[in-house]
C-alpha positions as CSV (number, residue, x, y, z in Angstrom):
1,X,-79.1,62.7,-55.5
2,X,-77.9,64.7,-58.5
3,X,-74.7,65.6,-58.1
4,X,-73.4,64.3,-61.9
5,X,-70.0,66.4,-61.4
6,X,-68.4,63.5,-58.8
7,X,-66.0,61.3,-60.8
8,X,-67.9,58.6,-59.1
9,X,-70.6,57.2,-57.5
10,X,-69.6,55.5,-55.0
11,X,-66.8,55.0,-52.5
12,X,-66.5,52.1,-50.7
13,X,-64.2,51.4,-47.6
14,X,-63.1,48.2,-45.5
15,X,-63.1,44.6,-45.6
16,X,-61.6,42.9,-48.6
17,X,-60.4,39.1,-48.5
18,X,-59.9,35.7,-50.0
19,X,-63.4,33.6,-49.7
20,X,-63.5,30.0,-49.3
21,X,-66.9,28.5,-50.1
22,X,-67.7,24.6,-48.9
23,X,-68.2,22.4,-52.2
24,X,-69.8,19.9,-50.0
25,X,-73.3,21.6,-49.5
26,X,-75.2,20.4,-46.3
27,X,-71.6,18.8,-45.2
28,X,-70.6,19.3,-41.4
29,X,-67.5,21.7,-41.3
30,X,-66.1,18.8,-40.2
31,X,-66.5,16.6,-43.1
32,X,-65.8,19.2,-45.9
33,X,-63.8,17.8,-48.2
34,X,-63.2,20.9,-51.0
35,X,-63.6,24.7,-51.2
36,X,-63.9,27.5,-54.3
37,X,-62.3,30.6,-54.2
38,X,-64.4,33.5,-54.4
39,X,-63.3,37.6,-53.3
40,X,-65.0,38.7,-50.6
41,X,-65.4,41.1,-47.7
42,X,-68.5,43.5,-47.5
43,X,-67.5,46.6,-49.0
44,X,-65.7,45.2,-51.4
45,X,-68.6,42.9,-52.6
46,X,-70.7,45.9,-52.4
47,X,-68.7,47.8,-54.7
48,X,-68.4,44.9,-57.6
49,X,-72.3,45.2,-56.8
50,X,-72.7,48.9,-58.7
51,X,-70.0,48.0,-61.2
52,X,-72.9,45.1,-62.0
53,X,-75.1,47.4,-62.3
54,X,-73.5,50.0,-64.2
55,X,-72.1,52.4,-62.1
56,X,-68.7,53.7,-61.4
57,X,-67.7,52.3,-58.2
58,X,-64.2,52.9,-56.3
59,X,-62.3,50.7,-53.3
60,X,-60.9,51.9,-50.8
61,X,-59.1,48.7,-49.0
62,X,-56.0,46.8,-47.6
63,X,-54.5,44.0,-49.5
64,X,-50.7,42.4,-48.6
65,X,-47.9,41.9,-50.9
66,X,-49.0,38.1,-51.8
67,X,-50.5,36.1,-54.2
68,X,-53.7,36.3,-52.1
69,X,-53.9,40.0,-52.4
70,X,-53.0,39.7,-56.2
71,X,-56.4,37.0,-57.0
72,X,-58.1,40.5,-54.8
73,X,-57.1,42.7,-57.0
74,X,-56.8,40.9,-60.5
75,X,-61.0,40.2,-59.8
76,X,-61.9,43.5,-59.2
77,X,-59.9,44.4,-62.1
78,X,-61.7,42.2,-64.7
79,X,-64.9,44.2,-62.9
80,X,-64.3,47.2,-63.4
81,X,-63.9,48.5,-59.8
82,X,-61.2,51.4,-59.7
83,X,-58.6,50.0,-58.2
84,X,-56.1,52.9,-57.5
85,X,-56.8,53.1,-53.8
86,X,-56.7,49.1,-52.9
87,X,-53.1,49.6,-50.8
88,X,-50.6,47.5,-50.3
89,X,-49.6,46.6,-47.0
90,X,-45.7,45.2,-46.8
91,X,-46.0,42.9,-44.3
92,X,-49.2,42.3,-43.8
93,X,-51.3,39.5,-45.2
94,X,-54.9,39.9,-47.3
95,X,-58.0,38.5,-45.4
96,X,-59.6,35.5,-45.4
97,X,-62.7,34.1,-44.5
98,X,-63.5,30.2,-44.6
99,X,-67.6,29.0,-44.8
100,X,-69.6,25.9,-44.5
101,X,-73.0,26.2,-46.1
102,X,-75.9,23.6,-44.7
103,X,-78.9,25.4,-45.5
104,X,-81.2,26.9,-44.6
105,X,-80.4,28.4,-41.3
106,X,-76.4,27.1,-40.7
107,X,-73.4,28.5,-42.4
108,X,-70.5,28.5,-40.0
109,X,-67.8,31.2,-40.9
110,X,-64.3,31.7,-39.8
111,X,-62.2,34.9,-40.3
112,X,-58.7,34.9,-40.5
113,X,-57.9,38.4,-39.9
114,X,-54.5,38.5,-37.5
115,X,-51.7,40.4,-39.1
116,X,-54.4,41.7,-42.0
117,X,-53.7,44.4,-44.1
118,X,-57.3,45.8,-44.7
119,X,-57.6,46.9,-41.4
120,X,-54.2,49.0,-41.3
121,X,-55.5,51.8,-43.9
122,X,-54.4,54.9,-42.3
123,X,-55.3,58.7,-42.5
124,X,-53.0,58.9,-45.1
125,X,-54.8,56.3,-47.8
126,X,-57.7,58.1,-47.0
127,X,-56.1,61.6,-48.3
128,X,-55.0,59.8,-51.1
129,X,-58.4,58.6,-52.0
130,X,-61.6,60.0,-54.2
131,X,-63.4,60.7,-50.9
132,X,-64.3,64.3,-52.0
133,X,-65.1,63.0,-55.4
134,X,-67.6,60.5,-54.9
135,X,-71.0,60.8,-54.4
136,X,-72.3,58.4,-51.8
137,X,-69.3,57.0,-49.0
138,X,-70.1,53.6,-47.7
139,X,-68.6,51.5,-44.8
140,X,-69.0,49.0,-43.0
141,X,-68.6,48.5,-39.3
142,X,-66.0,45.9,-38.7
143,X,-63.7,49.1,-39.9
144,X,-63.9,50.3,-36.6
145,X,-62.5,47.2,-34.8
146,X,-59.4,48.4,-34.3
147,X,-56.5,51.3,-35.2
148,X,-55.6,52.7,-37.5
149,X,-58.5,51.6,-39.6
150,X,-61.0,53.0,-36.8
151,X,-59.4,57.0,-36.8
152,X,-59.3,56.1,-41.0
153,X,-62.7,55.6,-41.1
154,X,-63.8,58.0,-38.8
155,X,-61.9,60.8,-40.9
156,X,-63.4,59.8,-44.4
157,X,-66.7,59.9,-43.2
158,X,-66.3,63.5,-41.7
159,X,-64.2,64.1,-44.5
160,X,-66.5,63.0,-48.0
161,X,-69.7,64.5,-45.8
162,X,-68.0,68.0,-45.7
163,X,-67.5,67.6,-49.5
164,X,-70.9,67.1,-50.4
165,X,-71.3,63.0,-50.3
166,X,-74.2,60.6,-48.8
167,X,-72.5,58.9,-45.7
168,X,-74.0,55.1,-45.7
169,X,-73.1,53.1,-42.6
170,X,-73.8,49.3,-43.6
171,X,-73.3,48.7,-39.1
172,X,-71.7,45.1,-40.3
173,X,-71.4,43.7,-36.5
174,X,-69.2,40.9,-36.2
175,X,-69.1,40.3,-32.4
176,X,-65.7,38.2,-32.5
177,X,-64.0,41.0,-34.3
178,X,-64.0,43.1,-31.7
179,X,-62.5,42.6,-27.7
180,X,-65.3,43.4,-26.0
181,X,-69.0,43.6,-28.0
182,X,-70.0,46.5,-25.9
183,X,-67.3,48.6,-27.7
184,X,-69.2,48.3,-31.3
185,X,-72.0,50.4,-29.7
186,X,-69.6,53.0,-27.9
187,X,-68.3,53.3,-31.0
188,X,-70.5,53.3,-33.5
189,X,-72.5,55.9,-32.1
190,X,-69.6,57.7,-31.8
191,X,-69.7,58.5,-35.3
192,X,-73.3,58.9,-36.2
193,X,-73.1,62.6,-36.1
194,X,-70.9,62.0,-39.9
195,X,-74.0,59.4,-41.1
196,X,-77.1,59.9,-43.2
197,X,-78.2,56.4,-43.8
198,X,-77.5,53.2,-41.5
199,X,-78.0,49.7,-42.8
200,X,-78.4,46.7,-40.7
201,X,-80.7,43.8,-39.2
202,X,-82.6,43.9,-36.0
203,X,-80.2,42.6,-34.2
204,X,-77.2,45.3,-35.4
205,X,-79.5,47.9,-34.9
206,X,-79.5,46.8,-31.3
207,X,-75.7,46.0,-30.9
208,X,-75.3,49.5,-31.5
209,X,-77.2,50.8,-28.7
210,X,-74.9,48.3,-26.1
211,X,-73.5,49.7,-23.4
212,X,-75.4,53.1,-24.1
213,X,-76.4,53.9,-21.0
214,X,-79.4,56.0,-22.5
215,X,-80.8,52.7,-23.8
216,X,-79.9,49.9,-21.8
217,X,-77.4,48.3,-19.4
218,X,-75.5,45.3,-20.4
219,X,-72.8,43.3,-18.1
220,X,-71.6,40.6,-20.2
221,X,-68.4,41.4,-21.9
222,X,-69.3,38.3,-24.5
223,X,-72.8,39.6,-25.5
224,X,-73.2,37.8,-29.1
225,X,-75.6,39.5,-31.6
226,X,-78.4,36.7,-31.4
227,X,-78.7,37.8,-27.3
228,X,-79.0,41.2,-28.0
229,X,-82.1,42.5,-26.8
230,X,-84.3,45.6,-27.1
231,X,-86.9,47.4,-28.9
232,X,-85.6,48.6,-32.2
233,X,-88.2,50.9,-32.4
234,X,-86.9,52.6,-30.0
235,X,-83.5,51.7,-31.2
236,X,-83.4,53.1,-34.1
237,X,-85.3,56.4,-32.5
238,X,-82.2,56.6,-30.2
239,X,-80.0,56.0,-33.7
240,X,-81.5,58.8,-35.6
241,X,-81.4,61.3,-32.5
242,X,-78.0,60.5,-33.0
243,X,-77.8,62.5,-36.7
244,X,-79.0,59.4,-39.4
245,X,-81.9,60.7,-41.0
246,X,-82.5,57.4,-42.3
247,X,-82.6,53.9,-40.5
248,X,-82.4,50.8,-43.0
249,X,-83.5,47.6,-41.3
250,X,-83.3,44.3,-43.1
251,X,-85.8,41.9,-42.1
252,X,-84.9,38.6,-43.7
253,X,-87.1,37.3,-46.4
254,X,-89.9,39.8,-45.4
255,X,-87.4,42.4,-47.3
256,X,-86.8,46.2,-46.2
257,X,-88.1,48.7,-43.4
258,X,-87.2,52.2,-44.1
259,X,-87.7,54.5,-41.0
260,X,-87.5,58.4,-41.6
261,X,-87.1,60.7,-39.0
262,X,-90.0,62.0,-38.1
263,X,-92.4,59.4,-40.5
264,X,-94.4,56.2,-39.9
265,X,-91.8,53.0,-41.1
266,X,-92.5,51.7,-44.5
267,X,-92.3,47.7,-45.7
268,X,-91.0,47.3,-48.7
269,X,-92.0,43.6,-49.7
270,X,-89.3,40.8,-50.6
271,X,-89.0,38.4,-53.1
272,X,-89.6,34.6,-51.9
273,X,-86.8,32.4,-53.2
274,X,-85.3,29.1,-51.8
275,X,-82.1,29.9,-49.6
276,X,-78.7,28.3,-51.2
277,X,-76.1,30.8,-48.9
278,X,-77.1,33.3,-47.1
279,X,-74.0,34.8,-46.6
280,X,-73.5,38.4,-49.0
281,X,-77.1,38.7,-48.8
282,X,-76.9,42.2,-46.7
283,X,-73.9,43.4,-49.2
284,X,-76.2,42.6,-52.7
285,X,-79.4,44.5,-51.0
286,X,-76.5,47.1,-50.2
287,X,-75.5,47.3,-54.0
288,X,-78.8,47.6,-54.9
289,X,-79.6,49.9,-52.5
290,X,-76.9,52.4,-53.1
291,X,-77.3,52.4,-56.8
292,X,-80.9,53.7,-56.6
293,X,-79.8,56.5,-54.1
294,X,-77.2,57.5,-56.9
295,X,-79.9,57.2,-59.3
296,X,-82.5,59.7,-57.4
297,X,-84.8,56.9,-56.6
298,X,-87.2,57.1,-53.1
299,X,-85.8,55.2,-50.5
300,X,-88.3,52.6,-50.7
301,X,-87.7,52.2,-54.1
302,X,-84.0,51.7,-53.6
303,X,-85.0,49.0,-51.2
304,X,-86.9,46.8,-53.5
305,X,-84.0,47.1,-56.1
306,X,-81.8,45.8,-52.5
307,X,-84.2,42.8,-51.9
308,X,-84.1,41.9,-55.3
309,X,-80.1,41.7,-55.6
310,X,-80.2,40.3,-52.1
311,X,-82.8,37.3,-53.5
312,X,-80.8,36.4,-56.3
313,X,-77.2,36.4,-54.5
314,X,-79.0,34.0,-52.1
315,X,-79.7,31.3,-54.6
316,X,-76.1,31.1,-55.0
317,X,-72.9,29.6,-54.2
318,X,-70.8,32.7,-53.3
319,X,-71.2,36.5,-53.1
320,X,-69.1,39.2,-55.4
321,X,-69.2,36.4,-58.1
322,X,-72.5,36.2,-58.2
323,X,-73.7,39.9,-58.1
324,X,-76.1,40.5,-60.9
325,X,-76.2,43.1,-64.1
326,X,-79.2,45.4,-64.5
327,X,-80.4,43.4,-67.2
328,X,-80.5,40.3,-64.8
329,X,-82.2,41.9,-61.8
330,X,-84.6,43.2,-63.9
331,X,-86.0,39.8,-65.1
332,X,-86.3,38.6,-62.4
333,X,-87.8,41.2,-60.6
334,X,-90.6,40.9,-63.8
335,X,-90.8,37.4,-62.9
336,X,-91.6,37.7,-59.4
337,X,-94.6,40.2,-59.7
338,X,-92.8,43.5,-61.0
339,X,-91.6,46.8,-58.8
């Protein structure tokens, strides 16, 4: 990816909240006792990701008229993020999301999302946005939860694609965002015809082929994304015969798989590091990712740059915070072996 004429590299569109992070580490929910304040919400974090790392990055989000929306926007401010196209919503209220962290393997999250402003970007905030000036679009898939976020979305990708960009769906399945977890398949293949690249775990990669009845059958209405079953072989197979060319899986700690239409997958190794918070994880491999597909890296390449950011923002407390420079993921990927 070339194209040096785009005003910037990346576009980023969706979730943007208020983060609260359990002080009391290894703490039942129950028992916490204090939170910090972090901003959060995947695309957003992904975005102060490239600004980390030196890139121009730009936001397309939600935020309400409140103070919340203002400690949003005054961080990605100080970041560098371009700002013009985080909207405010009158009447509406910025997201939040609340976590407990008891490592390694339980972090109980909570959204608060009724009556939230992010997912109420319209047609119209798309129009007003860089999405023909950008060089790689990115969302994420709680965007298409609900209206008028989902016909938003749908219409940027279509849109920036027809104008040159990289589409990157990050498929971001969050089962109790959505009425029914059958719908996040119906419609996130609904828009694969728009995407280049998808991003997600095993188990998203699955969620997006339920209810296809090419696939599978499922009958429970409540299906969660730990009982989703399949092969994602042949998941992401059914994915790319969809349009992706590329399929993205992230396997945990073992790092990367890149699957290319057409080619054998390729493992591109992690980095071993003791778990703090896994949560932002997925949207620091997705910074990294995305910045070495604006820099003409190989995909595999752009992967180990993604496990890499994803290792370090694991060893700590929160996630946009916590994003690190170029200068930082550098060390430590010379301290951990090299590229």
């Amino acid at each position: 990816m070339t194209d040096s004429a785009k005003s910037f590299d990346s576009l980023h569109m969706g979730r943007s909240s208020i983060d609260l992070y359990s002080n009391d580490v290894g703490t039942r929910f129950p028992e916490i006792t204090s939170f910090a304040a972090y901003v959060g919400g995947s695309p957003t974090n992904i975005s102060v990701g490239m600004t980390r790392l030196g890139r121009r990055a730009a936001l397309l989000t939600g935020i309400g008229d409140d103070p919340v929306g203002d400690f949003v926007l005054e961080f990605l401010v100080n970041e560098g993020v371009e700002t013009q196209w985080v909207v405010r919503k009158p009447g509406l209220r910025t997201s939040a999301v609340v976590l407990g962290i008891e490592p390694p393997d339980r972090f109980p999250l909570v959204f608060y999302r009724e009556n939230c402003a992010d997912i109420n970007v319209t047609i119209d905030d798309v129009l007003a946005s860089p999405y023909d000036d950008c060089r790689v679009f990115q969302f994420a898939g709680t965007n298409l939860s609900r209206e008028p976020s989902r016909s938003a979305t749908m219409f940027a990708a279509e849109s920036a694609r027809s104008h040159g960009a990289t589409v990157v769906f990050d498929l971001d399945f969050r089962p109790d965002q959505w009425h029914d977890a059958r719908a996040f398949g119906v419609v996130a293949r609904s828009i694969m015809q728009q995407v280049d690249i998808v991003v997600g775990t095993h188990d998203e990669v699955n969620a997006a082929l339920l209810a296809d009845p090419a696939q599978m059958t499922v009958t429970d209405s409540q299906v969660s994304d730990t009982q989703v079953e399949g092969d994602v072989l042949a998941a992401i197979a059914r994915i790319q015969s969809l349009g992706p060319q590329h399929v993205i899986e992230k396997v945990g700690a073992l790092g990367a798989r890149v699957h290319t239409r057409g080619e054998p997958p390729c493992d591109v190794p992690g980095f071993p590091v003791d778990i703090y918070n896994i949560l932002g994880a997925g949207d620091a491999f997705g910074a990294g990712f995305i910045f070495g597909l604006v820099s003409g890296w190989t995909l595999e390449r752009s992967a180990r740059l993604g496990n890499a950011c994803g290792a370090m923002v694991v060893t700590r407390h929160g996630c946009a915070n916590f994003m690190p420079t170029w200068d930082q993921v550098n060390e430590f990927i010379d301290s951990h072996g090299g590229w």
